[in-house]
DOKE-840587 format. One record per residue (C-alpha): residue in three letters; x, y, z. Coordinates in pm, whole numbers, padded with zeros to 5 digits, always signed. Example, Ala and Ser with C-alpha at 12.3 -4.5 7.8 and 13.67 -1.06 7.14 Angstrom:
<sites>
Ala+01230-00450+00780/Ser+01367-00106+00714/
</sites>
This chain:
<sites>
Unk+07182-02224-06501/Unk+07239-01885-06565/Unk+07110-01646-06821/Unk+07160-01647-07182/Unk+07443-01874-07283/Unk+07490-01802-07640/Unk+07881-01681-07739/Unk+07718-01484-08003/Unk+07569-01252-07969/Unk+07198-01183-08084/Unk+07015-01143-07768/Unk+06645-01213-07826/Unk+06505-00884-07756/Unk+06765-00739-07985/Unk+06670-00919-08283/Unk+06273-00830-08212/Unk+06400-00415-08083/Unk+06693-00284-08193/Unk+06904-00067-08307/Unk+07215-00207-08129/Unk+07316-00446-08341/Unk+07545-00394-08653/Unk+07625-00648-08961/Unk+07950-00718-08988/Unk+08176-00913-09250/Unk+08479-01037-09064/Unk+08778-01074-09232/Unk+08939-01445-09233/Unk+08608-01569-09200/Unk+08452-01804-09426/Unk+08345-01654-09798/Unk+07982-01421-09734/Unk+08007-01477-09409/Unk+07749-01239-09226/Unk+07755-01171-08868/Unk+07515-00964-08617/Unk+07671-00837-08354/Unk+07572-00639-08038/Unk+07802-00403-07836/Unk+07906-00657-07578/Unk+08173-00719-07332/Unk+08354-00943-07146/Unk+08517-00937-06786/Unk+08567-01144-06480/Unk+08364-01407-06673/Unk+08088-01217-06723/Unk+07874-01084-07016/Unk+07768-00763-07046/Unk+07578-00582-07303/Unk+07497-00203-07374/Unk+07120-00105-07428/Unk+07088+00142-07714/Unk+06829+00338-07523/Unk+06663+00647-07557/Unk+06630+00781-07175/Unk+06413+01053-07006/Unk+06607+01141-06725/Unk+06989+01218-06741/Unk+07264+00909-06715/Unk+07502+00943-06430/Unk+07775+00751-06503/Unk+08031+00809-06229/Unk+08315+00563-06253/Unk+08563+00415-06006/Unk+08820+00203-06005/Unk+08954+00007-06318/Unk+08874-00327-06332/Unk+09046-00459-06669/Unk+09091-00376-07041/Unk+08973-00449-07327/Unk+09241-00664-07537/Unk+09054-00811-07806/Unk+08820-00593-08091/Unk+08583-00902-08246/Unk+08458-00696-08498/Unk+08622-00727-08844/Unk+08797-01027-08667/Unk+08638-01237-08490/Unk+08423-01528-08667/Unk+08083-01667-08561/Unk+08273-01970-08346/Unk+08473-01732-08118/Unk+08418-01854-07813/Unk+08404-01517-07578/Unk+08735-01474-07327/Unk+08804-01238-07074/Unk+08909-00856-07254/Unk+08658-00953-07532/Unk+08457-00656-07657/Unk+08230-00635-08007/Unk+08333-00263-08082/Unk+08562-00146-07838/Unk+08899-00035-07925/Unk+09196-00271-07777/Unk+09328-00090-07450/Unk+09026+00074-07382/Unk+08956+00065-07006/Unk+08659-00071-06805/Unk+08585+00060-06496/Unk+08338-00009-06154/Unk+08023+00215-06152/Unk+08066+00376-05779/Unk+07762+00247-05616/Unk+07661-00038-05821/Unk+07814-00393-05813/Unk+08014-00518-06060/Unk+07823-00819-06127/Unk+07522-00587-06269/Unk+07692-00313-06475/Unk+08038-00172-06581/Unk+08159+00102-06804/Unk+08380+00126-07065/Unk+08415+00420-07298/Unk+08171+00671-07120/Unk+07887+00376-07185/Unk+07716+00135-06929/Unk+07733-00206-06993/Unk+07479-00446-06803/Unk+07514-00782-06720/Unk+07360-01034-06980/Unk+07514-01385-06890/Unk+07671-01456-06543/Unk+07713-01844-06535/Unk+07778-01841-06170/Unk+07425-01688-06087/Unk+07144-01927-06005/Unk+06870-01709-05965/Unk+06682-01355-06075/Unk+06814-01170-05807/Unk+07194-01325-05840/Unk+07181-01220-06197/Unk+07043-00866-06138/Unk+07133-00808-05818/Unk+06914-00467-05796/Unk+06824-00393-05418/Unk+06788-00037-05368/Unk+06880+00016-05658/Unk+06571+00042-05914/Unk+06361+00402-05963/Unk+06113+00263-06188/Unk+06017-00032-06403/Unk+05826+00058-06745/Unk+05637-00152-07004/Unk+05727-00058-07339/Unk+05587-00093-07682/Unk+05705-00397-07885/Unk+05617-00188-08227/Unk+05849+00131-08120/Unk+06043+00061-07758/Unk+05838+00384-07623/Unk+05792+00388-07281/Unk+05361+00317-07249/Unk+05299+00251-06895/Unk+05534+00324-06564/Unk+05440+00071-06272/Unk+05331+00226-05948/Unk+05631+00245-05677/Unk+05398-00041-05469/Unk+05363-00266-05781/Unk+05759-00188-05827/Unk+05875-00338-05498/Unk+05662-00638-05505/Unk+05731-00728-05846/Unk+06138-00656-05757/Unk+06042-00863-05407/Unk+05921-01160-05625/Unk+06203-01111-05882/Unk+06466-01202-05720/Unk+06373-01606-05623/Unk+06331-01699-05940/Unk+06538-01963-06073/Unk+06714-02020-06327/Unk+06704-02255-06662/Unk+06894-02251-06929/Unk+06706-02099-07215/Unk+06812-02344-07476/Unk+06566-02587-07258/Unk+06310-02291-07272/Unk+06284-02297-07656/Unk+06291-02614-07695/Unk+05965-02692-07480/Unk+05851-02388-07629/Unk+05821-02138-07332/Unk+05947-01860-07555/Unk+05669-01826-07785/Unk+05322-01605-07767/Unk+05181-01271-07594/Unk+05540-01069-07513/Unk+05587-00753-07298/Unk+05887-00567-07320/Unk+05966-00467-06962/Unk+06275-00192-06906/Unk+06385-00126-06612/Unk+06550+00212-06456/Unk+06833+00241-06233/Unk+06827+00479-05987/Unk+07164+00675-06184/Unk+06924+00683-06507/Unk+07101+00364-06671/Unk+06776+00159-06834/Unk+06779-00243-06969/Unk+06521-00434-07110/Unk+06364-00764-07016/Unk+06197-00995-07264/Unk+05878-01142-07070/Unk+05628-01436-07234/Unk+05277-01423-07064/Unk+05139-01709-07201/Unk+05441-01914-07042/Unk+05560-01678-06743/Unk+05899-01721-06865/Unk+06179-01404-06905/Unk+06391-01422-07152/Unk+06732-01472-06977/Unk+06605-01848-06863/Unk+06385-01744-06559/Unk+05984-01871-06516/Unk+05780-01650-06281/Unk+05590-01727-05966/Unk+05166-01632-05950/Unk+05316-01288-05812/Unk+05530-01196-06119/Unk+05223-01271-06343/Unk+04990-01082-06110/Unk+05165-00807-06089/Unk+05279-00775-06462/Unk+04822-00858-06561/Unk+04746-00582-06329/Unk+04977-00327-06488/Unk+04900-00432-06831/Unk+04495-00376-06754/Unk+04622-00033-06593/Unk+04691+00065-06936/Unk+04361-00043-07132/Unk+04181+00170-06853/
</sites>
């Protein structure tokens, strides 16, 4: 599997949270043509996405080398059947360069334009943890409200590392599948989790279903662990 396929570009927690996405009417496309957009990227055959968040703690974004440019601006061009190459970016000015985040692999984030971009679609990865490959490198993981993206509830630094411990195994299906048998329906939590540099993301989770939104269904610890928390909060 691996994560959300989709070449365009409404990720489902954007359409339910967000204020990253922009309408755009592309020029050259067909008559009325509408098209949502988030601030994406694409290198090495990977999609990345940046998470309009509102953060507690300061971002430290400290770059290294440069990895690639950007070489293609979709918006105002780029119609709903562009298939997503290599240099592809949503806003992103042509020539603008993406870089390595020192410390972090590549594979999870990149930045471009004094912005972190984290990975959203890595069709190589086959599990969780090959997707977000996060050891050592999480400070906290928050539920947030689905009505206002507000942090409500910060899991405790044991709850953390077992939930991050059980995280990682989880395989992989491709999400169309999910919908279709309906695992992406019912009771959500908003997860968002908080890299140790300050740099935040949100996960989509179903508890009716155990399923994430990026295609992966949890074990009895993930829904455990995410119960426990949630009753935390009515206390």
């Amino acid at each position: 599997m691996r994560a959300l396929g989709s070449t365009i570009f409404v990720s489902i927690f954007a359409l339910l949270l967000s204020s990253c996405n922009n309408i755009i009417s592309s020029k050259g496309c067909p008559p009325n043509t509408i098209i949502e957009w988030v601030d994406m990227l694409m290198i090495d055959s990977i999609q990345y996405e940046h998470h309009y968040l509102e953060s507690e703690n300061p971002v430290t974004i400290e770059t290294g080398k440069v990895l690639g440019k950007v070489t293609y601006k979709m918006a105002d061009k780029a119609c709903s059947n562009h298939r997503l190459r290599n240099g592809d970016a949503a806003y992103l000015e042509e020539g603008t360069n993406i870089y390595e985040i020192k410390g972090y692999p590549t594979s999870l984030v990149v930045a471009a334009d004094n912005l972190a971009y984290v990975v959203d679609t890595n069709w190589k990865a086959e599990t969780a943890g090959e997707l977000y490959p996060l050891d050592k490198l999480v400070k906290n993981i928050y539920m947030n409200s689905l009505e206002d993206g507000e942090r409500i509830h910060t899991f405790s630094q044991a709850s953390k590392d077992e939930f991050l411990s059980a995280f990682y195994n989880l395989e992989l299906e491709h999400v169309q599948s999910l919908v279709n048998k309906g695992k992406l329906e019912g009771n959500r939590v908003f997860l968002e989790i908080e890299l140790n540099n300050g740099i935040s993301f949100r996960e989509l989770y179903w508890r009716d279903s155990n399923t994430f939104h990026f295609g992966a269904i949890g074990n009895n610890e993930i829904k455990e662990i995410i119960n426990e928390e949630i009753l935390k909060i009515k206390k």
